[in-house]
DOPAPA-533258 format. One record per residue: x, y, z of N, C-alpha, C, O in turn; residue in three letters. Coordinates in steps of 0.2 Angstrom, whole numbers, m for minus. Layout:
N
n.east / n.north / n.up / ca.east / ca.north / ca.up / c.east / c.north / c.up / o.east / o.north / o.up / residu
X / Y / Z / X / Y / Z / X / Y / Z / X / Y / Z / ALA
...
# end
This chain:
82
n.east / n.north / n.up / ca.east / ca.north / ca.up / c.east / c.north / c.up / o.east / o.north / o.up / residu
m35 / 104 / m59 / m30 / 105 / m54 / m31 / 99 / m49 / m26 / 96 / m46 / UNK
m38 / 97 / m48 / m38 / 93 / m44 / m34 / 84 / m45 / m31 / 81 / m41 / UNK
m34 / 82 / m54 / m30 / 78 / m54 / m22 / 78 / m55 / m19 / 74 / m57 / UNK
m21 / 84 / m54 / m13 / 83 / m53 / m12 / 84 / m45 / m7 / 83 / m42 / UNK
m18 / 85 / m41 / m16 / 84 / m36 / m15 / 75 / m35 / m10 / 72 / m32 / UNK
m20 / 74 / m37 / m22 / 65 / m34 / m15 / 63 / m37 / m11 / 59 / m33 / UNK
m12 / 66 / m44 / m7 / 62 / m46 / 0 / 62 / m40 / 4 / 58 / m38 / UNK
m2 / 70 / m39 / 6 / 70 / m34 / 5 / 66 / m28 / 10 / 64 / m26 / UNK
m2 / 65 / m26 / m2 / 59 / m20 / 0 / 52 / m20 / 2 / 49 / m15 / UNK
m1 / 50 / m27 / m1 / 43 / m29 / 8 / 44 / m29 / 10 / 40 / m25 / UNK
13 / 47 / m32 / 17 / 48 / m33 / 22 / 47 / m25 / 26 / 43 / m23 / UNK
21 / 53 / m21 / 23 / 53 / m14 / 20 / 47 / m12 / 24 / 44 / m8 / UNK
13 / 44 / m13 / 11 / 36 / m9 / 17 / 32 / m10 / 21 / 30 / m6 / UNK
17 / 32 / m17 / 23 / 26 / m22 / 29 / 27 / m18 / 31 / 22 / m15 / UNK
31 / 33 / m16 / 39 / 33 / m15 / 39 / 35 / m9 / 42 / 40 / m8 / UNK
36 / 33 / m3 / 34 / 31 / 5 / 35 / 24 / 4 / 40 / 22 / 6 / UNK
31 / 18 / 0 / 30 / 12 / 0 / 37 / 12 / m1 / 40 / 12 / 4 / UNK
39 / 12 / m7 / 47 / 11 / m7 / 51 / 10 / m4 / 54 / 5 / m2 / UNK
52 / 17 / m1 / 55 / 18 / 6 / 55 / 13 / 11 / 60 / 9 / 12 / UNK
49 / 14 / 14 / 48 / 8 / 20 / 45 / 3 / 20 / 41 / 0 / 23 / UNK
48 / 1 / 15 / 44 / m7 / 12 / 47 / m12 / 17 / 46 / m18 / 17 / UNK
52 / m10 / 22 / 52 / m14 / 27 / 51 / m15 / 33 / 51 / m19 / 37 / UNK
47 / m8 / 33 / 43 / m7 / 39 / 36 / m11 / 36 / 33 / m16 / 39 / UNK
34 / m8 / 32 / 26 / m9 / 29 / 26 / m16 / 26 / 20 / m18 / 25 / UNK
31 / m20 / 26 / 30 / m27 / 23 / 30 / m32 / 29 / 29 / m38 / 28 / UNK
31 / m29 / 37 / 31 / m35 / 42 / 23 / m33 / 43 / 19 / m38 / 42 / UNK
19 / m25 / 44 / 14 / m23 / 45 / 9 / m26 / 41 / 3 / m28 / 43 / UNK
12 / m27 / 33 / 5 / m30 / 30 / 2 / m36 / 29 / m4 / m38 / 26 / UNK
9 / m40 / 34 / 5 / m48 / 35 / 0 / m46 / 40 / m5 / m47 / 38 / UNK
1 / m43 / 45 / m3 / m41 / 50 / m11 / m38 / 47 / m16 / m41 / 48 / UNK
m9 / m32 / 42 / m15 / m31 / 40 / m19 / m33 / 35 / m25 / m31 / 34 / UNK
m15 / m39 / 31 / m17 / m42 / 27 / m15 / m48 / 26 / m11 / m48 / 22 / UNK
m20 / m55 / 30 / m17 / m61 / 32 / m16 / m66 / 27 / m13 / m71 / 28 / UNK
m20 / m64 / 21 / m20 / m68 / 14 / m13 / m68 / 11 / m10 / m74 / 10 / UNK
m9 / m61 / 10 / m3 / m61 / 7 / 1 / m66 / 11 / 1 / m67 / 17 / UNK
5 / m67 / 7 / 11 / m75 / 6 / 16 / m69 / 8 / 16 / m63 / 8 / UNK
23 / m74 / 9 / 27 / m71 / 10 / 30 / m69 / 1 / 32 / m63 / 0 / UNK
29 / m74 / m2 / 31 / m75 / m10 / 26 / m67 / m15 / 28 / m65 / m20 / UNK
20 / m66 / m11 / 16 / m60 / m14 / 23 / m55 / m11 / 27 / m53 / m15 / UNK
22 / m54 / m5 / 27 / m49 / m1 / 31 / m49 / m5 / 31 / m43 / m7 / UNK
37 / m53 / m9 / 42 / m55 / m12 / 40 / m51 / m20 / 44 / m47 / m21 / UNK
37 / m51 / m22 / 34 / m49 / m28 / 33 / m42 / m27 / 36 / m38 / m31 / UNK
29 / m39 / m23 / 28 / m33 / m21 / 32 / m27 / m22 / 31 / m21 / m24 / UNK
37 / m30 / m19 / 41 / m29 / m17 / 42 / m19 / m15 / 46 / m16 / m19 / UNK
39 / m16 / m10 / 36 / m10 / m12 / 34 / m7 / m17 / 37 / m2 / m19 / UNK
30 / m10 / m21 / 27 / m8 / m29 / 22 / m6 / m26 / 17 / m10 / m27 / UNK
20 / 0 / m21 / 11 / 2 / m22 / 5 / 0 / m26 / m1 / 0 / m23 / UNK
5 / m1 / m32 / 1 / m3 / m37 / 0 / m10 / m38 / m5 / m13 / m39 / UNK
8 / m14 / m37 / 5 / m22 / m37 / 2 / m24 / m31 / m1 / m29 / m29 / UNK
4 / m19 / m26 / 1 / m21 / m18 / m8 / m20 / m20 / m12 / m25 / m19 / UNK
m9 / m15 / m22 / m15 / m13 / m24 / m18 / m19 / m28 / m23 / m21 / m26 / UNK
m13 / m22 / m35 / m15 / m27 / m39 / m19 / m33 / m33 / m25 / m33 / m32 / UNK
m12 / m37 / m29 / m14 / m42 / m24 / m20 / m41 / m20 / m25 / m45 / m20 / UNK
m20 / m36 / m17 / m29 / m35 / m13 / m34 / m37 / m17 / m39 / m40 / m14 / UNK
m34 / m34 / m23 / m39 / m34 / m27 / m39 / m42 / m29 / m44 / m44 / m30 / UNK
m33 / m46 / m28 / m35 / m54 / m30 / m35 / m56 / m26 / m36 / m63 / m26 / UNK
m34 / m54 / m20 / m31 / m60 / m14 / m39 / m58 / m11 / m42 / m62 / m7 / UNK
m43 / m52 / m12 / m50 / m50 / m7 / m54 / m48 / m11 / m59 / m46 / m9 / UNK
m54 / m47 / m18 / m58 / m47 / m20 / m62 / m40 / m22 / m67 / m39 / m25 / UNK
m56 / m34 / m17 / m61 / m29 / m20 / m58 / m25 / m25 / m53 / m26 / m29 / UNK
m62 / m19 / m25 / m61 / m15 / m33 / m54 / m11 / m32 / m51 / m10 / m27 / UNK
m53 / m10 / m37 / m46 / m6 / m37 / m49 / m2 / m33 / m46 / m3 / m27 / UNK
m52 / 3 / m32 / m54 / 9 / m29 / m53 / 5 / m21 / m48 / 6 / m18 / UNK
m57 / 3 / m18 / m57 / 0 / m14 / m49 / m3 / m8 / m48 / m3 / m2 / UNK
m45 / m5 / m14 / m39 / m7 / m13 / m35 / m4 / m13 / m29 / m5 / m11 / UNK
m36 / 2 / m14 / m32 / 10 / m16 / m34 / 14 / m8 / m30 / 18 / m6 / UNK
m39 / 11 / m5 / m40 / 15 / 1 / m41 / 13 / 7 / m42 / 16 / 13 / UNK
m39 / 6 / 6 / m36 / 3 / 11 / m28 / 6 / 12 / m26 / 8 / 17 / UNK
m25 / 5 / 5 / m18 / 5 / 5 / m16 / 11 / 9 / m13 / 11 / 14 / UNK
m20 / 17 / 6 / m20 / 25 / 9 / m22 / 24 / 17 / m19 / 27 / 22 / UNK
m25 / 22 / 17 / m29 / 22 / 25 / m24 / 19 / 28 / m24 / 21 / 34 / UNK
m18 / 13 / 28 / m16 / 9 / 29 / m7 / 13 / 32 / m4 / 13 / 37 / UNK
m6 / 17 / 25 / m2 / 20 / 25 / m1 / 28 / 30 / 3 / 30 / 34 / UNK
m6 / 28 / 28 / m10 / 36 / 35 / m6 / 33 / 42 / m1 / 35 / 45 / UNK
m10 / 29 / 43 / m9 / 24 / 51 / m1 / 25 / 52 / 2 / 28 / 56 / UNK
3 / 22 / 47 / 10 / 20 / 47 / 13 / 27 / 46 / 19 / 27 / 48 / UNK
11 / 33 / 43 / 14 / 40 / 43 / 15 / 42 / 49 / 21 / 44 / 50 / UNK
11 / 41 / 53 / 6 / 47 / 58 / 10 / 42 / 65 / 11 / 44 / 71 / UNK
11 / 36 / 63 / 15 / 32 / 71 / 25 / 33 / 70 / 30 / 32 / 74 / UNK
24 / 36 / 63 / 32 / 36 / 63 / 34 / 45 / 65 / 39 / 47 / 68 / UNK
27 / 49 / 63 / 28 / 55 / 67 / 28 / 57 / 74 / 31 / 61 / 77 / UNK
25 / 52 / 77 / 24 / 54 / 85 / 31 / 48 / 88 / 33 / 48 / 93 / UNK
# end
């Protein structure tokens, strides 16, 4: 049970990214000053190539990259709520 939950998170993550990849793509220069405009371009709200570039642009682990993105993404839910 527990991994069809993670999956339906990852799934609602992915199509939040989507969605606001124009909100989330001026924030992630801010939050992440490595990415190029040209990475952004690529990205292009893909959740998982976003995940890819952290892992290349900082060096951490998928896992690592995946909780930034969540933690990231949390922040940007919770300010479009209030």
């Amino acid at each position: 049970m527990k991994d069809t939950r993670s999956l339906e998170q990852a799934v609602m993550n992915q199509d939040f990214v989507k969605g606001k990849w124009k909100q989330i793509r001026g924030s992630a220069q801010n939050w992440w000053g490595k990415l190029t405009e040209d990475d952004l371009d690529v990205i292009d709200g893909n959740r998982y190539l976003l995940i890819g570039k952290l892992q290349e642009k900082y060096g951490y682990t998928k896992n690592r990259a995946a909780q930034e993105v969540n933690q990231r993404l949390k922040e940007l839910e919770n300010r479009s709520k209030s």
